[in-house]
N, C-alpha and C positions, 0 to 999 in steps of 0.2 A: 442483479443481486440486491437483496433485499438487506440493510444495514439491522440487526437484532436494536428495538426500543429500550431506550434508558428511560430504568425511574428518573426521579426528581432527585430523590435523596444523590444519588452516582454517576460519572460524570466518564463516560467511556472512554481509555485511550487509544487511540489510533497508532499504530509508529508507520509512517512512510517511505519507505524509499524511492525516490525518486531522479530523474534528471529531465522528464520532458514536459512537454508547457500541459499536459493530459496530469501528470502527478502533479501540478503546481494548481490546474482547476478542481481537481479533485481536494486536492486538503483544502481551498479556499471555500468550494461549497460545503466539505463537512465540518468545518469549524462557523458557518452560519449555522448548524445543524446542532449549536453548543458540543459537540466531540470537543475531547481534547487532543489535540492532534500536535503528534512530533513529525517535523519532517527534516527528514537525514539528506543529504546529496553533496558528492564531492566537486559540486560543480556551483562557484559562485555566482555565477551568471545564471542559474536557476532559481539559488536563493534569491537573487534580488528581483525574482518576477514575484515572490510573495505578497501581496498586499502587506504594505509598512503597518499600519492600525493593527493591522490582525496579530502580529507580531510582537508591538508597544503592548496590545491591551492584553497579551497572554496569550489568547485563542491558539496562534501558532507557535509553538518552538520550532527554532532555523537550526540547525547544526551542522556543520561542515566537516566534513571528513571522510577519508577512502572508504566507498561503502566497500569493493573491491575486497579490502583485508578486512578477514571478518573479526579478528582481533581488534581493530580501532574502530568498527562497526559496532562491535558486544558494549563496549565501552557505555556508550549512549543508549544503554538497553534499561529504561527504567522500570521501576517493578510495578506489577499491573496493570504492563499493557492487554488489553481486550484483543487486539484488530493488529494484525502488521499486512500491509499491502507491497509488496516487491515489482514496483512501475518502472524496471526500467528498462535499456533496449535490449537488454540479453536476457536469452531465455534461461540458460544456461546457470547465471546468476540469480535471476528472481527465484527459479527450481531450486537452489543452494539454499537462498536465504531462508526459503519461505521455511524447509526441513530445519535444519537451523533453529529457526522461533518458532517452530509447532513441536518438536521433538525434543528438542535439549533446553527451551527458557519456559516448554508447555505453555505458547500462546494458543488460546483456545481456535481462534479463528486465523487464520493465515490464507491470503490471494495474492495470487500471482499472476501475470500478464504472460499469456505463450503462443508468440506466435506460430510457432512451427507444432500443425495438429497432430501429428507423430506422437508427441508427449505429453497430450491430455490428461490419457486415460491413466498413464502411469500414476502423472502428480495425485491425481481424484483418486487413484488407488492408497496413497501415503496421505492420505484424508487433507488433501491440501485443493484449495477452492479454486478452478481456472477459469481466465477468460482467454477468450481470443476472438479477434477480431474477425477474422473470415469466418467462424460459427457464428456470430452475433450481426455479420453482413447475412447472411444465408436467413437463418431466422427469420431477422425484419424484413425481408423480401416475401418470404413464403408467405409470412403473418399477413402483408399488403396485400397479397394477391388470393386469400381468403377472406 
């Protein structure tokens, strides 16, 4: 998936959910990418795999709290986000959230991680972006062997 180009003039927000060391590379390469990126996780030991600079110099906001309750989630919901990405181990959850910030805060873009392919077609139906990993293992196999 292909991230939409920022002018100069505007500085795209990302909002993250996260808990695995995959959300923690992901906001660190897209904050080399000047995003701005918030990353959420009620998991301190996630936070602290953030790059420290990234963090001092702005790049990342860290914020700790139950992504779980979506009421201490909203909380941390700042205005204009672009992008919210829901990385984390439940499908179940990231599906919650993504509807959540595409439906009721109208974040324009919304992805979510699902591993179970059962629920693709649904989320893609409620205009919500999926990945998943056995489609994107399957892919790069086929892609190799043409």
């Amino acid at each position: 998936m292909t991230l939409p180009n920022k002018t100069e003039s505007s500085t795209q927000k990302i909002l993250i959910a996260g808990e695995t060391s995959i959300s923690v590379n992901i906001a660190n390469d897209l904050s080399n990418s000047s995003y701005e990126i918030i990353f959420v996780s009620e998991s301190i030991d996630t936070l602290q795999k953030l790059p420290e600079t990234k963090i001092s110099e702005g790049h990342i906001k860290a914020i700790n709290t139950d992504i779980t309750n979506i009421n201490s989630f909203e909380k941390h919901i700042v205005e204009d986000v672009d992008i919210f990405l829901a990385l984390t181990n439940s499908d179940s959850m990231n599906g919650f959230m993504c509807q959540i910030m595409k439906h009721i805060h109208n974040i324009p873009i919304t992805v979510c991680v699902i591993e179970n392919a059962n629920y693709l077609e649904l989320y893609n139906n409620l205009g919500i972006k999926t990945i998943n990993r056995t489609s994107l293992m399957i892919e790069s196999i086929t892609n190799s062997l043409n």
